[in-house]
C-alpha positions in Angstrom: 70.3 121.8 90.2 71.1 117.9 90.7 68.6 115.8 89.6 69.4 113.6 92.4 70.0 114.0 96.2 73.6 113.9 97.8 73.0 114.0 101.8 75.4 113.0 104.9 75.2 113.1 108.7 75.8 116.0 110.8 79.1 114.1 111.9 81.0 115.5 109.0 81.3 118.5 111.6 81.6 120.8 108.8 79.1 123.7 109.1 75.7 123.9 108.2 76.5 127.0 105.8 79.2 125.0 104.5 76.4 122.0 103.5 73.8 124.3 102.5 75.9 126.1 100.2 77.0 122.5 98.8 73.3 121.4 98.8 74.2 118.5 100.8 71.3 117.7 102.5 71.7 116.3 106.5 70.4 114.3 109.2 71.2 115.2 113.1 73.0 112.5 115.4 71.9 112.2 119.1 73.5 112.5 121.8 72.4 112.6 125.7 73.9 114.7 128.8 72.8 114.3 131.9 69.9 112.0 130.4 68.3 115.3 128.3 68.3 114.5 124.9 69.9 116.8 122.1 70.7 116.9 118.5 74.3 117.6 117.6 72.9 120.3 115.2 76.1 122.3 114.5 76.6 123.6 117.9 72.9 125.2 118.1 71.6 123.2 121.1 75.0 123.1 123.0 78.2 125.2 121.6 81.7 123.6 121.7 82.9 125.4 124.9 79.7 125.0 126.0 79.9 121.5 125.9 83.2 120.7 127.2 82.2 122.9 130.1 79.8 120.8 131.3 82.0 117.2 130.3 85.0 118.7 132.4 82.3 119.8 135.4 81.2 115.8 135.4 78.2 115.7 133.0 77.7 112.6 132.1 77.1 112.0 128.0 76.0 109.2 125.5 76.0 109.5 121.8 73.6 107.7 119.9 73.3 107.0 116.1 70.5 108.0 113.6 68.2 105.1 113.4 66.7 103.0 110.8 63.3 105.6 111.6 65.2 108.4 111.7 66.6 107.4 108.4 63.3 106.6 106.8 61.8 110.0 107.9 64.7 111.9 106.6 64.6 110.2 103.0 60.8 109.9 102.7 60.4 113.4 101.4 62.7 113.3 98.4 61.2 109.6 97.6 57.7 110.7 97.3 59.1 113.5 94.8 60.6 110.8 92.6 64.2 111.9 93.7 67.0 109.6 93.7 69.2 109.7 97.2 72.6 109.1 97.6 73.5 109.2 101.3 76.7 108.7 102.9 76.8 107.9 106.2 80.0 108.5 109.1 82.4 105.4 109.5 80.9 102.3 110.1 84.3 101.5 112.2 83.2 103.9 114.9 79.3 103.7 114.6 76.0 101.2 113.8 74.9 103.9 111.8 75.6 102.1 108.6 73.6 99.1 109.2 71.0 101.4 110.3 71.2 103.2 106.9 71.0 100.3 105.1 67.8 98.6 107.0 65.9 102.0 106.0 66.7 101.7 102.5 65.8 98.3 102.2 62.2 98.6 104.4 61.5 102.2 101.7 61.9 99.8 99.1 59.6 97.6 100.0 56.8 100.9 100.5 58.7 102.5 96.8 60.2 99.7 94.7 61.0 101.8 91.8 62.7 104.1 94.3 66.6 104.6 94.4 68.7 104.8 97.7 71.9 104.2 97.8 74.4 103.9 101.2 77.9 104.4 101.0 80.0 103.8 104.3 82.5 106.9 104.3 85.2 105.3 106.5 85.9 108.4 107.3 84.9 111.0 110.5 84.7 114.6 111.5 86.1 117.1 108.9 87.4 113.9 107.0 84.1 113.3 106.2 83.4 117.0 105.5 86.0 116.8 102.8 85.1 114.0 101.5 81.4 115.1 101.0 82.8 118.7 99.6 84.1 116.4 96.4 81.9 114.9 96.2 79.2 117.8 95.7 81.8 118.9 93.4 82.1 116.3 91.1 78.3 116.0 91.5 78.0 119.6 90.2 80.6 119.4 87.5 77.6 116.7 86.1 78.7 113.4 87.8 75.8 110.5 87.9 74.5 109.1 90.4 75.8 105.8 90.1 79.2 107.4 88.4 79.2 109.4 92.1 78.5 106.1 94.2 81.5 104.3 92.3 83.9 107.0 92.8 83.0 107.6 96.6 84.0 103.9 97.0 86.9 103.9 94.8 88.3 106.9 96.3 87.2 107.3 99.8 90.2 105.7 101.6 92.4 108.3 100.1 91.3 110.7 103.1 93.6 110.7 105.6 93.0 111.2 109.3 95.5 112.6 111.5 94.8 113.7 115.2 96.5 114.5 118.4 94.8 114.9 121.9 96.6 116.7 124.8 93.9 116.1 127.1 93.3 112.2 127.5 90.6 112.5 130.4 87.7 111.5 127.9 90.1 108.5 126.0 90.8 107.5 129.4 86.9 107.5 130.6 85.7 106.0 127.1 88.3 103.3 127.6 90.7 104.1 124.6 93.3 104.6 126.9 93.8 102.9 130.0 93.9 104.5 133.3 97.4 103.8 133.8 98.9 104.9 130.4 96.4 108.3 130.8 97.9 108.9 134.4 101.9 108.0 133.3 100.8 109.9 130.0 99.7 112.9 131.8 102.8 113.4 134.3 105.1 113.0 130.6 102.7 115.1 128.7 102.3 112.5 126.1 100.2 113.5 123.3 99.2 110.3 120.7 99.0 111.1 117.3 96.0 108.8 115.7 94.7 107.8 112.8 92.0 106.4 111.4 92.5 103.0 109.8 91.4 101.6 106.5 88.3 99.7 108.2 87.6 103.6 109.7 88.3 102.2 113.2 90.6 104.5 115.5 94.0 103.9 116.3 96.9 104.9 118.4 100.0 105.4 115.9 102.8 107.1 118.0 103.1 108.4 121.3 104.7 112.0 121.4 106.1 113.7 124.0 104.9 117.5 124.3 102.3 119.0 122.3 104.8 121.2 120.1 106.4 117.9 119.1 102.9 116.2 118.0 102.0 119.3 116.2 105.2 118.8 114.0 104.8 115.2 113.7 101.4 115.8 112.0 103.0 118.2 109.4 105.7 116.0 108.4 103.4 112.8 107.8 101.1 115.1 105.7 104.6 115.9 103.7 104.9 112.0 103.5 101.3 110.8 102.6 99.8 113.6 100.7 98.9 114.0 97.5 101.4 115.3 95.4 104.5 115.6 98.0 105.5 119.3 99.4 103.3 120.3 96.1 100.2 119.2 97.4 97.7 121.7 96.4 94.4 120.5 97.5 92.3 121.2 99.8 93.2 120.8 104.2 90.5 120.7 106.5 91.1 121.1 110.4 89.0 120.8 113.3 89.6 121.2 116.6 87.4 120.6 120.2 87.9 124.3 122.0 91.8 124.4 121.1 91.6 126.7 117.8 95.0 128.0 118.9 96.3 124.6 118.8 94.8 124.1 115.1 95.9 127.4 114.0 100.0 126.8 114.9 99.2 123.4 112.4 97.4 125.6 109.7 99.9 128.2 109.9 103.1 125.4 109.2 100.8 123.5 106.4 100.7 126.9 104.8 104.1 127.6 105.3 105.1 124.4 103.7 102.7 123.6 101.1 103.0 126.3 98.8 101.0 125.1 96.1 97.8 124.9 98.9 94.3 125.5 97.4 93.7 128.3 99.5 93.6 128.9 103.4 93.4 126.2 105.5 89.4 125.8 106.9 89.3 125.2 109.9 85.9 123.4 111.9 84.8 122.7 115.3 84.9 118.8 116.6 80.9 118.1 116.5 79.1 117.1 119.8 79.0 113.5 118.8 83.0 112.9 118.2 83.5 115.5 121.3 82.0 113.3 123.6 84.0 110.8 122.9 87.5 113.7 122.5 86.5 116.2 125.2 88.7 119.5 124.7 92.5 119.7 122.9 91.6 117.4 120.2 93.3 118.6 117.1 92.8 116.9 113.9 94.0 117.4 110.3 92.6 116.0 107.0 93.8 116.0 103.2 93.8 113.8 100.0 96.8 111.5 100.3 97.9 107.8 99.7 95.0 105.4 100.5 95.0 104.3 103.6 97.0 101.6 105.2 97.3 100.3 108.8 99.5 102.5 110.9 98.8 101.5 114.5 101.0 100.1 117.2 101.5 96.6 116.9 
């Protein structure tokens, strides 16, 4: 047992199994449809297809970060038991949460001063974020410090990579990643983008593929370019998906064709409410250790 806590958001869209078996301790996101508000708790509240049932039938849905309160609630507990927190929070390139974060260290410490908190910003989203908080509970088990964790997180963090395809773009389109015009040509030429996420953990368009089969490929081969270790990468892969596991699986089923060396199968997650929103269905993204990231997009 840690003598420190490790903890993330739910927007590692991991499982809760998968955090509790870690002991990675969590703190929901919010998220609003139709104005009712809901935690995305792992799919409890509102499953995947769930969901994207209602979004395709013209719900309307807002996402909202954990908040400085939220954040103060969450850590008080292991404060008043003297516990040190390390908390890493999802990309401050795609969310406030961050700044949040760090506003409800810095008012505990005024209530605690001999207290520890400290706020790493991931860069990182979805399963990326799972994977990087599964090393992180590994190095943390293997006896790893609390400031020796920090330092490495920070060091290492941008060696996640991100690698997505959509081949629905009705929710890019709506939340203005893609304009109405590209999403309507795209559409009629069954474009599917292949994204990334950047080294400030923004979002970007990379390439723009023609035919789903094509962008599933396209994805393999950059993982055979970027990862860790070449066509002997033999790590871990994580791979979520929003309500497409068929999708996914065709990509799992090449990686572990290809990577021979693989640690293991393939794990595969649902997209969490929060990033949903803003995907809808036939998002499929893929994560591993590579290269640190650089900037990929479309100039």
């Amino acid at each position: 047992m840690s003598d420190y806590i490790l903890s993330c958001c739910s927007t590692a869209d991991v499982t809760e199994g998968f955090l509790d078996e870690r002991d990675i301790k969590y703190v929901f996101f919010n998220y609003e449809l139709d104005g009712t508000s809901c935690k995305d708790d792992f799919g409890k509240t509102h499953s995947p297809s769930d969901l994207f049932s209602q979004m395709l039938g013209g719900a309307e849905v807002r996402t909202s970060q954990v908040s400085a309160g939220d954040y103060m609630a969450f850590w008080r507990p292991f404060v008043e038991e003297g516990k040190p927190v390390l908390h890493v929070t999802l990309s401050s390139g795609i969310s406030g949460t961050y700044n949040s974060a760090c506003t409800a260290r810095d008012e505990l410490l005024k209530e605690f001063p001999d207290a520890k908190i400290i706020v790493v910003d991931s860069l990182a989203a979805s399963a990326g974020y799972g994977l990087l908080m599964d090393r992180l509970a590994e190095l943390r088990d293997a006896g790893m410090g609390i400031d020796e964790l920090a330092a490495w997180a920070e060091e290492h963090k941008l060696e996640v990579q991100h690698w997505f395809f959509s081949s629905d773009l009705t929710f890019f389109i709506r939340g203005g990643r893609i304009s109405k015009a590209a999403g309507f040509f795209g559409g009629m030429l069954k474009i599917c983008p292949v994204m990334d996420v950047e080294p400030d953990g923004s979002l970007a368009v990379c390439e723009k593929i023609r035919t789903k089969k094509k962008a599933q490929k396209r994805v393999v081969k950059i993982m055979h370019q970027l990862a860790q270790g070449g066509d002997d990468y033999s790590d871990k892969v994580f791979i979520s998906n929003s309500a497409c596991l068929d999708d996914a699986k065709v990509v799992s089923n090449m990686i572990e064709s290809e990577f021979p060396q693989l640690d293991g199968k393939v794990h595969h997650f649902d997209i969490g409410a929060t990033i949903g929103c803003h995907t809808g269905p036939g998002t499929v993204a893929t994560f591993f250790w590579g290269e640190k990231r650089q900037t990929n997009h479309e100039k």
